[in-house]
N, C-alpha and C positions, 0 to 999 in steps of 0.2 A: 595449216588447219589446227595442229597441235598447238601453238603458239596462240594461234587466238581462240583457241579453249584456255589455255592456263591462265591470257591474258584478262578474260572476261571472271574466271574463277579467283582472281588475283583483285579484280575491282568489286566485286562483290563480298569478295572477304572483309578488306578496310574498311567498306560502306557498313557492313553490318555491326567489324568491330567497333567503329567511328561511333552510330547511333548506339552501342550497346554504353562507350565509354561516356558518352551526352545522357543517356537515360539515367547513369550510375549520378553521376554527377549531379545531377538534376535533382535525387532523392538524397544527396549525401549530404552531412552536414560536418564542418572541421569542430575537432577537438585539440586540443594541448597534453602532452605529456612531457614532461623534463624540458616544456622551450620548443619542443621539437612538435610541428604539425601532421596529423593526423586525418585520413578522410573516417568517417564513422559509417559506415554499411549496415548497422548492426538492429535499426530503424526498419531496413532494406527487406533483409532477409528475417532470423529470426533474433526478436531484443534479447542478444545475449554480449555480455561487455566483451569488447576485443582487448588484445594482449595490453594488462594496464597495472598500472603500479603506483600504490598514493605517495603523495608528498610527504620524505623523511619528516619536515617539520611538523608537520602535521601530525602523525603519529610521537613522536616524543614529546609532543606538548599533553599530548593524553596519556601517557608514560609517567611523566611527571605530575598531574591531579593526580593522577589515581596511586602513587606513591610509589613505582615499583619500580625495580632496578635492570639495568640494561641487560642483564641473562632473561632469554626468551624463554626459558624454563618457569619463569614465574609469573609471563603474558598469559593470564587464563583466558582463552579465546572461546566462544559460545561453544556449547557442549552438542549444537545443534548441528553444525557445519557439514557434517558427513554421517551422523548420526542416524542410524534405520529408522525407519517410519511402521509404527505398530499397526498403523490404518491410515490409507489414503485413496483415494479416486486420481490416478493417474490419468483417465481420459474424462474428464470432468470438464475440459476448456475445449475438447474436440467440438465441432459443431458441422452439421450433415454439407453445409456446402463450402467448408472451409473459411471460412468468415474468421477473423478475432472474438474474441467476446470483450464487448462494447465495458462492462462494468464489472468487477468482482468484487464482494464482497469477502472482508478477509478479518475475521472475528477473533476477538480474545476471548475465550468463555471457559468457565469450569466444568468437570466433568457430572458435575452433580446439577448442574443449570438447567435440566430437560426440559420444562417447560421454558424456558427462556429462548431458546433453540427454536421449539416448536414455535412460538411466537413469531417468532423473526421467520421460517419459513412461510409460515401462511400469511403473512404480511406485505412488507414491504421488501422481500427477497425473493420473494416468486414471480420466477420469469415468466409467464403467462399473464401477466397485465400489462406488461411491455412489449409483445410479440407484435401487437399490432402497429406497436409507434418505431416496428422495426428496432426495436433495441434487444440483443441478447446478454441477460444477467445471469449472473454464476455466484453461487456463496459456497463458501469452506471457512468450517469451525473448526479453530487453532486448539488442542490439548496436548498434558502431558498425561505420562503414567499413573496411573494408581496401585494403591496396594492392596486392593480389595479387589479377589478374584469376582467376585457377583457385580461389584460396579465394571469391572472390564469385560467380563460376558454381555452385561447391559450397553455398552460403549458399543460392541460388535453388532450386537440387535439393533441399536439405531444407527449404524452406519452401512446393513445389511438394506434397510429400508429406504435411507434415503443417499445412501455413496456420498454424503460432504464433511466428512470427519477426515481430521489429518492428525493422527495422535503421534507423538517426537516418543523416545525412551529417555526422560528424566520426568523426574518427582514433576507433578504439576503443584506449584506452589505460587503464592504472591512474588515471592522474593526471585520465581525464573520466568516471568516473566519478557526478558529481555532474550533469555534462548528459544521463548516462544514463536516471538516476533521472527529470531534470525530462521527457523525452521518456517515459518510462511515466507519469508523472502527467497528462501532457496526453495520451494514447491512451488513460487510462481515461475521465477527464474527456469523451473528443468520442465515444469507441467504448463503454465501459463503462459508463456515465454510473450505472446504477440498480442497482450491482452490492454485495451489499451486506458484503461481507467484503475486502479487498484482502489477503493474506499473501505479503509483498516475503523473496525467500530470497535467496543467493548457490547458486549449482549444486554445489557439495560439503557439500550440509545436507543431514540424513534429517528429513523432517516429515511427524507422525501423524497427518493426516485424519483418521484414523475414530477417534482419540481427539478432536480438534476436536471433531467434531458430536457425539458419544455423552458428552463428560464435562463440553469448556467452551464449546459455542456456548450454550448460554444466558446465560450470564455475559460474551459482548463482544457480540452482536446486538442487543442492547437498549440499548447504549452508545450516545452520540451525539458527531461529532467525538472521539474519541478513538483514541491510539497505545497499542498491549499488545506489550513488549519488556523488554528487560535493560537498565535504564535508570541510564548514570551520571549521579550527581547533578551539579547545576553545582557548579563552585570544587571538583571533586575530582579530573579529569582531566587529567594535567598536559599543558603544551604543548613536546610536542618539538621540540629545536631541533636534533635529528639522527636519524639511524636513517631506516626505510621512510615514516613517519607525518614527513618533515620538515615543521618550519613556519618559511618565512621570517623571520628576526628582525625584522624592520617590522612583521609581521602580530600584533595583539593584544599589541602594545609591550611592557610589560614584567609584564605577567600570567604569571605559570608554570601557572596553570590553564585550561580554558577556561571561561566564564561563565555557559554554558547548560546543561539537563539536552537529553542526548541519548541516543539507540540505539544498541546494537553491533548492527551490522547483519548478524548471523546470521541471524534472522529477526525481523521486524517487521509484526506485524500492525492494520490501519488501517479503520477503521472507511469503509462507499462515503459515507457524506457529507460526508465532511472531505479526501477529495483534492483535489477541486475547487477548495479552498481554500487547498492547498500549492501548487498549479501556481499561482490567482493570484499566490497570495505570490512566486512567483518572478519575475515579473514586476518588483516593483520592487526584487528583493533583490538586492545583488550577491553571484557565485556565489564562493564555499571550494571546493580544491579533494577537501579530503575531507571524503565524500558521507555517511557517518554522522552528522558535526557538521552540513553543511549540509542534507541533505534532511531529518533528523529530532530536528533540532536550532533552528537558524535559522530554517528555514522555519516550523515550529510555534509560535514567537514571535511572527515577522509575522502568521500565520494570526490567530492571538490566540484565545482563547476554546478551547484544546483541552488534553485530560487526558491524561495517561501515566499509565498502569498497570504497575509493573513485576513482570513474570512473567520472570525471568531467571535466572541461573547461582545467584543465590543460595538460592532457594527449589525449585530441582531441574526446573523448567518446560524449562531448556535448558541446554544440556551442551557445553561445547567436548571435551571426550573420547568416544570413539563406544561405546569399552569401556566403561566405567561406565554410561551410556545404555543399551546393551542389557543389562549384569547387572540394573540396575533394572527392565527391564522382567520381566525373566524369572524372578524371586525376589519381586516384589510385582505381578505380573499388572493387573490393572485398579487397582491403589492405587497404581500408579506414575506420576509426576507429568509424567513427562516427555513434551514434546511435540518438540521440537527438539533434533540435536544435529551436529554436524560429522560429515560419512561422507560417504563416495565406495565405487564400485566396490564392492569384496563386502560391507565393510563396512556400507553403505546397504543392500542384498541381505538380511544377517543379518537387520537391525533393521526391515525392510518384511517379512520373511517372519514375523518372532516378530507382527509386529502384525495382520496378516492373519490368523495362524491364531487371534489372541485373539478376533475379530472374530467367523472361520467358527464358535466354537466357543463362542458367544456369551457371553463372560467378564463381558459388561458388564450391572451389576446394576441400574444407573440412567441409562438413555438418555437421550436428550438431548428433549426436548417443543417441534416444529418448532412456531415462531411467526407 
């Protein structure tokens, strides 16, 4: 009798390890590290990178643009990395039935921007126009420190009201920009971890949500590690040695272009399994101090193993004019391509009010099939 209790306890055990080991399997996907294969679970559970380490080449080629000498002493690596957070919503990505959040929006914006913020919430970042298309949206606005004790009591007030402020401790300036970014990569990475859209904007962009989910979420969700943006190619973007964009004459020696394909960082959207992947990389990266070349540029080299799509100015996805963005919308209705475009203020208004009422008045002939 004992024997065929352990016996039956014995076949039930393999049967369940057996279908546990087919299910894993099932949802895993191989990766490469040194040559050597890897299963990735990280999809599985929660997207966080398992034990990983970039390509020496790869890092000494950014070693040497950026001019600096093999002592690590002198790798100034983002100031962001482990850096305390002055204000953040830590359960900001919770959702009452455990669900992902479908979309987050993850913003560059200055401390002094408050109506631009406001904007962007009562707009096209409020999740309550999407509830019913079953989609859950999330925004967090990226800042640094200031040194005005009234503007940082002001910063606490509006993040007492609405919990989406993530403020880093260094100077918020043009020039850190690039610590900004690696501080939202690591607050999705520890706080958003399963989140499965990232769309990184600057706070004077209009971006169509409900053209997202109704024309192109099915065409980036099903992506894996990959960046969808306006993508210059490497060896085409030259490197200035003046103007707003300066770059130090030591910096990427006597190259007039820079080496890498990168983002203009209008809007860039990034696939939730692949940031986890850019915050590692910064880790051993040393940080540029601009953040288009570095955050989706650099960083996506070290990452290694990820795809750009480019959906930008040239194929009508995104628009640095805000006029042409709204005629398009409003002369090709749902056959207008455009998802992003520079707007502020009424302009944003216009172009959020033509895309709501396409919405209300249901223009859209092929919705999007939630996966």
């Amino acid at each position: 009798m004992k024997t065929r209790t352990c016996f039956r306890l014995a076949v039930v055990f393999f049967t369940f390890s057996s279908f546990l080991l087919i299910l894993l399997s099932s949802n895993a996907t191989d990766h490469f590290d040194n040559g050597i294969q890897y299963l990735d679970f990280s999809h599985y559970f929660l997207r966080r990178p398992v034990s990983w380490q970039p390509k020496s080449t790869n890092i000494q080629k950014v070693i040497h643009y950026l001019n600096l000498t093999q002592d690590k002493a002198s790798h100034y690596l983002p100031l962001t990395l482990d850096g305390p957070l002055l204000l953040s919503n830590d359960s900001l990505c919770l959702t009452e039935d455990g669900s992902p959040v479908d979309i987050l929006f993850f913003v560059h914006t200055a401390p002094a921007h408050v109506d631009r913020r406001q904007k962007l919430r009562e707009t096209f970042m409020e999740s309550k126009y999407f509830l019913a298309l079953h989609f859950t949206v999330r925004r967090v606005f990226l800042l640094g420190r200031v040194e005005n004790a009234t503007e940082q009591l002001a910063l606490e007030e509006e993040h007492r009201h609405h919990g989406d402020l993530v403020q880093g401790d260094f100077l918020d300036s043009y020039r850190n920009l690039s610590h900004k970014g690696v501080m939202g990569f690591g607050w999705v990475t520890r706080y958003c971890a399963r989140v499965r859209l990232v769309v990184k904007l600057d706070d004077d962009v209009f971006f169509d949500t409900f053209k997202l989910i109704h024309r192109y979420w099915p065409q980036v969700v099903d992506k894996r590690r990959a960046i969808f943006c306006s993508v210059w190619k490497n060896n085409t973007m030259p490197v200035m040695r003046d103007g707003k964009w300066t770059v130090s004459g030591r910096l990427f020696g006597a190259k007039k272009v820079f080496p890498y394909d990168y983002c203009s960082g209008l809007t860039v959207m990034i696939t939730g399994d692949l940031v986890p992947f850019l915050f590692s990389a910064a880790r051993f990266t040393p940080v540029f101090w601009i953040d288009d070349i570095y955050l989706f540029g650099i960083l996506p080299v070290i990452a290694a193993n990820v795809t750009f799509y480019d959906v930008g100015y040239g194929n009508g996805v995104m628009d640095l004019q805000w006029e042409r963005g709204l005629t398009c919308i409003k002369e090709k209705g749902h056959n207008c391509p455009l998802l992003a475009a520079a707007a502020r203020g009424e302009q944003l208004d216009a172009m959020w009010n033509q895309s709501l009422t396409m919405h209300a008045e249901n223009h859209w002939r092929n919705p999007s099939v939630r996966v």
